[in-house]
C-alpha positions in Angstrom: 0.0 0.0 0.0 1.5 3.4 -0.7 0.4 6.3 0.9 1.3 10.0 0.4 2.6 12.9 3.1 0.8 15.6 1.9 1.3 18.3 5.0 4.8 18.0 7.5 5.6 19.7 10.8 8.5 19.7 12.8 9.6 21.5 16.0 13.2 20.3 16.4 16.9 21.5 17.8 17.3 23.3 14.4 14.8 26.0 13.2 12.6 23.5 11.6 9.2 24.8 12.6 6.9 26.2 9.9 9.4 25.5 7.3 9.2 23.6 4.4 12.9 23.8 3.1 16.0 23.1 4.9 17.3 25.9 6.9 20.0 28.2 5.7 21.7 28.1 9.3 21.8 25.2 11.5 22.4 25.1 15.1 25.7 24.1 16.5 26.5 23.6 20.2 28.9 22.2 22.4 26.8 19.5 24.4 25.7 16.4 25.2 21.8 17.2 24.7 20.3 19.2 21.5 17.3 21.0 23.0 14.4 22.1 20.9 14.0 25.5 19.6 10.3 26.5 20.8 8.1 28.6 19.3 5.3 30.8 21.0 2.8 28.8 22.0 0.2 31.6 22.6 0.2 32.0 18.3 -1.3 27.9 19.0 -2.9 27.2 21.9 -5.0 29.1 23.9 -3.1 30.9 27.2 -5.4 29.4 29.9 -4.7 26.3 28.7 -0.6 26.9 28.3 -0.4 27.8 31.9 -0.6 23.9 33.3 0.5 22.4 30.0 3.9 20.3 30.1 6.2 21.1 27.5 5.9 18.0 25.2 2.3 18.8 25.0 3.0 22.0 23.7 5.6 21.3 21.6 3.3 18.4 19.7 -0.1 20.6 19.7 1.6 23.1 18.0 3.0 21.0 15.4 -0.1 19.1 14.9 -1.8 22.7 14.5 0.5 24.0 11.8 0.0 20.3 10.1 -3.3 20.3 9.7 -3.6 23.8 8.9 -1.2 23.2 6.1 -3.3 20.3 4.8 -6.3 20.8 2.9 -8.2 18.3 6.0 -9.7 20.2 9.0 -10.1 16.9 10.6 -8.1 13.8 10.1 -9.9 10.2 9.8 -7.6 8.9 12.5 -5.1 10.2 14.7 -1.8 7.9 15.5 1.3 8.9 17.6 4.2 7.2 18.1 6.6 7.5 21.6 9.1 6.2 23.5 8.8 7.8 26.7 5.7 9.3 26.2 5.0 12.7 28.5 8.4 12.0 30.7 8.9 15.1 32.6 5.7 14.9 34.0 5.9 11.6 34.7 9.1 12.2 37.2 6.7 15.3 38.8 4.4 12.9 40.1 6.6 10.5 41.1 8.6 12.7 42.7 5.7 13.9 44.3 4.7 10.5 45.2 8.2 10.3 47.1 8.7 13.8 48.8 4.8 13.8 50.1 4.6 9.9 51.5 1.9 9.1 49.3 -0.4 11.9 50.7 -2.3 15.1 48.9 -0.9 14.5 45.5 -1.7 17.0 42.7 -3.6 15.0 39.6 -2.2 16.7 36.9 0.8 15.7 36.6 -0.6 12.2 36.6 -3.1 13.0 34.0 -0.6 14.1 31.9 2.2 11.9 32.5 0.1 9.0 30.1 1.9 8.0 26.6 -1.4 8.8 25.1 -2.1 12.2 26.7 -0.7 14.3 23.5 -3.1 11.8 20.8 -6.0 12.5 23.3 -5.2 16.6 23.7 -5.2 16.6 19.7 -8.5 14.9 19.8 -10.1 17.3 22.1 -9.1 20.4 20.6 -10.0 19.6 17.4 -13.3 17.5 18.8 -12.6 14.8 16.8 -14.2 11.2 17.9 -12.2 9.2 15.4 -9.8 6.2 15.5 -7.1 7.5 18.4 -4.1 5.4 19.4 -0.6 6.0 20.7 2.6 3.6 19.8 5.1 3.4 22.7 7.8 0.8 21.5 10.9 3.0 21.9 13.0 2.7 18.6 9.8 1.2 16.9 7.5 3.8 18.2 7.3 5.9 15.0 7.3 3.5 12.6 4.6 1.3 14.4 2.6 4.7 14.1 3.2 4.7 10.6 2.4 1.2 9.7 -1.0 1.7 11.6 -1.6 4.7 9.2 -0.8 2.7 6.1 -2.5 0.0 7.0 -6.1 2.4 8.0 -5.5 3.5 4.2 -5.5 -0.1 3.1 -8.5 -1.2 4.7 -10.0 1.9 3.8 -10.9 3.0 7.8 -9.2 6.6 6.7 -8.4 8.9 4.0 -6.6 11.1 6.0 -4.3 9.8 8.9 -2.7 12.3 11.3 0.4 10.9 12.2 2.8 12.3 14.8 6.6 11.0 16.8 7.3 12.9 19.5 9.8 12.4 22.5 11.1 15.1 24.8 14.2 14.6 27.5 14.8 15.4 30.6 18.2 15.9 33.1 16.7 13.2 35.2 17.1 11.0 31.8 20.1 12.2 30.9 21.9 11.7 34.1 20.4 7.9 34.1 21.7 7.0 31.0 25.2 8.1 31.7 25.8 5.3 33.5 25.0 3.5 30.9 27.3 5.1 28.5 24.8 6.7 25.9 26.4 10.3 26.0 29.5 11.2 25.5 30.8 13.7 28.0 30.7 17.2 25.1 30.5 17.2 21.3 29.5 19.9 18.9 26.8 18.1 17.2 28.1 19.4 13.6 31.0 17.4 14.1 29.9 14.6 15.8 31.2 11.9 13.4 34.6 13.2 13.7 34.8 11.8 17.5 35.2 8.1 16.9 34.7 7.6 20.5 31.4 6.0 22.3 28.5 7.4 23.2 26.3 10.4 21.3 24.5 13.4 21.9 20.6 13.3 23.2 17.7 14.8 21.4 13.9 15.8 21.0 11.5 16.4 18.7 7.7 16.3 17.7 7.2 16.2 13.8 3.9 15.8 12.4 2.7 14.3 8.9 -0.9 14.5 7.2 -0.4 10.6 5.3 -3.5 10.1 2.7 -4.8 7.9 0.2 -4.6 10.2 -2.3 -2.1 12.5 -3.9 -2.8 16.4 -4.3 -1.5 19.3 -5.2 -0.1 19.6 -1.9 1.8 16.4 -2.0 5.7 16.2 -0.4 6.3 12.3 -1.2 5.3 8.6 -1.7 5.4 6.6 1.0 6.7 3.4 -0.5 7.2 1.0 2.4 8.3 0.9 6.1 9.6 -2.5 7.3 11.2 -3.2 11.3 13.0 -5.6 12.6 14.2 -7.2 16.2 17.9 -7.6 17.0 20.2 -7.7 14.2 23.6 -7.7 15.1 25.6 -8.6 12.3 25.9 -7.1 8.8 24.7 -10.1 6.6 21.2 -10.2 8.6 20.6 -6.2 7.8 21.4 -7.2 4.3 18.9 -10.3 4.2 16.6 -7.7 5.4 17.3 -4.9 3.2 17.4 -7.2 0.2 14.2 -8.8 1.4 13.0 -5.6 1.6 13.5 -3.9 -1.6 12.6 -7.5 -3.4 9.0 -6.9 -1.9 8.7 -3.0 -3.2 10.0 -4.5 -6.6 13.3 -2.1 -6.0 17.0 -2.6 -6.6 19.4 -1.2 -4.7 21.1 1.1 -7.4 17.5 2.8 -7.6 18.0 4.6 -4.7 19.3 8.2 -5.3 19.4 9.0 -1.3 20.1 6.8 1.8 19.8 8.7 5.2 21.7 6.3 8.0 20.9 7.4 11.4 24.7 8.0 12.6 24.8 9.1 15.7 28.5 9.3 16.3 28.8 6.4 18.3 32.1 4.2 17.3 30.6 1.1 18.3 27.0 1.8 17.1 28.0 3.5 13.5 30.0 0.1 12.5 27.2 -1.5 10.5 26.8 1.9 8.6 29.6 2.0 7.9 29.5 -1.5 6.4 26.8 -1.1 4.7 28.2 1.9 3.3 31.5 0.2 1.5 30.2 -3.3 0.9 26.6 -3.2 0.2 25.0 0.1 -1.1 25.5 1.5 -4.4 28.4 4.3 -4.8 27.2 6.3 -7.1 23.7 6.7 -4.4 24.0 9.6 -2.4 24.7 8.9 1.6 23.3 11.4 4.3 22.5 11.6 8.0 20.8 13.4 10.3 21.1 13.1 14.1 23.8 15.5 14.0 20.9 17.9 13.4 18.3 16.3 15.9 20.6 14.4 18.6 19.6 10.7 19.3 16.0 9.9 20.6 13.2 6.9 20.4 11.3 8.4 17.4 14.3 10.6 15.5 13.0 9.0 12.5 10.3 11.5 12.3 12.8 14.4 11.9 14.4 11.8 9.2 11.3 11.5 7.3 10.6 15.2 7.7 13.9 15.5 6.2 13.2 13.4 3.2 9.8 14.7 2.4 11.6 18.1 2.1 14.3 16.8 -0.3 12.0 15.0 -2.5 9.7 18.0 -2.4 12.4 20.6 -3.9 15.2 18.2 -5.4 18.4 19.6 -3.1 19.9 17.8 -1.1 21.5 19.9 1.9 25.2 20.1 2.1 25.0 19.3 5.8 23.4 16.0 5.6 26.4 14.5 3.2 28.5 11.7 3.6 30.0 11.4 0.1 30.1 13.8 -3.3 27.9 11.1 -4.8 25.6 13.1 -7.2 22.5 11.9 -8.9 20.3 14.4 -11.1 17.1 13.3 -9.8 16.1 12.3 -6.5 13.4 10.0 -7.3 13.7 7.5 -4.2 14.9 7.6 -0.7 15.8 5.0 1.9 15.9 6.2 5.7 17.8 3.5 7.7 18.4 3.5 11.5 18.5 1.5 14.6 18.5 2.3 18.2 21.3 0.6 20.3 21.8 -2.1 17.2 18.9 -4.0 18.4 15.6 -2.2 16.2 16.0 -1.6 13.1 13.9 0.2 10.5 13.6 0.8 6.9 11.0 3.5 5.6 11.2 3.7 1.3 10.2 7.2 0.0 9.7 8.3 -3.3 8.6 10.8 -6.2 4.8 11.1 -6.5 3.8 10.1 -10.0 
């Protein structure tokens, strides 16, 4: 089933929001988390409601705003999110409430809002919609679940229009947790966060928003070909049964694809099998890019990846600042957007001209 991504959004690290070309300046820090750059939210939602609102909850009802109101749909057919953690600094609130208070007077909101599905559910009631409403939490699967749901609603014929949405924020309380574990490196300046060749990455956030139909328009960015995951590949020949599985199934060869975005995230360990892929498998004449440089590493980066792709297909450049090789193909026709999280989930989503 292809499917088409006729309206984008994207609040991101880099100025992202209400754009639909890559920026002329990106944002370079020295860090080990890329924040977002947040618009205001008074141009969006309405100030009563801001004043209680947690910040991911802004940062994806703003997005989904601009979204629609880019798209010729005042209300979608179904409204899917994907998440991996989901309304998280609310979530520490009430725990830490929980904690500090023994157990006793506890404020509600902050467990209201601390629910995966609390953004899907906010969307809803501003816009009053009673349609299909789900939320995808299955970390580096979360936005790519979302997206499968959508493509399949389109099959079936459930939906026309499918509102789809990854969102993730982070907080210090993550950050510091995951140090142990050796996620972050200690600084980097995200532009040159390939250069490192040491462990670890830079953290990230986002919330990027698509309008995926059934039928192309006027309006449309791409084609959404295909999206295929998988579960713990550690070894380059099982990504390659994959990939060539894949592609096999969309009646694609490998040399077809003008663009393939890896999701390098600076990471010596993690980047090997890109790097593999890179000099043994994919075409050299394609055209290799990447992206969390831009974003920083989180559960459903891919969204900022396909917002990235829609954008490139949309106006035929490819950005400088995305480049891995001097590759050049006249056309960009077809894009493959290829990531895992901690080389255990993999994903493959297959974009492409609309005819």
């Amino acid at each position: 089933m292809q499917a088409y991504i006729t309206s984008i959004s994207n609040i991101s690290p880099q100025p992202t929001f209400e754009q639909n070309v890559f920026p002329d300046e990106v944002i370079g820090l020295e860090t080990k988390f890329l924040p977002c750059i947040e618009p205001d939210y008074k141009n969006f939602i309405n100030p009563i409601q801001l004043r209680r609102m947690p910040r991911i909850l802004k940062m994806a009802l703003a997005s989904s705003q601009v979204c629609i109101n880019r798209s010729s749909v005042t209300n979608p057919d179904a409204i899917v999110v994907g998440t991996g953690l989901g309304c998280l600094e609310n979530l520490e609130k009430f725990l830490l409430s929980v904690l500090e208070d023994n157990e006793h007077v506890l404020s509600v909101l902050p467990f209201i809002n601390s629910t995966h599905n609390a953004v899907a559910a906010q969307i809803a009631m501003l816009l009053k919609n009673y349609n299909y409403n789900i939320t995808y939490c299955h970390k580096g699967f979360s936005f790519e679940s979302a997206l499968i749901d959508a493509m399949m609603l389109l099959e079936e014929k459930n939906a026309i229009h499918v509102l789809v949405g990854g969102i993730d924020e982070c907080t210090p309380n993550f950050i510091f947790l995951h140090n142990y574990l050796g996620y972050w490196k200690e600084t980097a300046n995200n532009l040159q966060l390939l250069r490192y060749k040491t462990p670890g990455t830079i953290a990230g956030e986002g919330a990027a928003f698509f309008m995926i139909s059934a039928q192309q328009t006027d309006e449309t960015f791409a084609r959404l070909d295909a999206v295929n995951t998988c579960l713990a590949l550690a070894h380059k020949d099982e990504v390659i049964a994959q990939l060539e599985q894949f592609f096999n199934k969309q009646g694609v060869k490998k040399e077809d694809v003008d663009l393939i975005i890896f999701g390098m995230n600076g990471d010596i360990f993690l980047d090997k099998i890109y790097h593999q892929l890179q000099n043994s498998y994919f075409d050299s004449s394609s055209v290799y890019g990447y992206y969390k440089h831009l974003c920083g590493e989180y559960y459903t980066s891919t969204a900022f990846a396909l917002w990235l792709g829609s954008i490139i297909i949309r106006n035929q450049t490819i950005p400088s600042m995305i480049r891995l090789n001097s590759a050049n193909r006249p056309n960009i026709r077809r894009i493959l957007i290829y990531n895992h999280v901690r080389n255990k989930e993999h994903s493959m989503i297959l974009l492409s001209v609309p005819e």
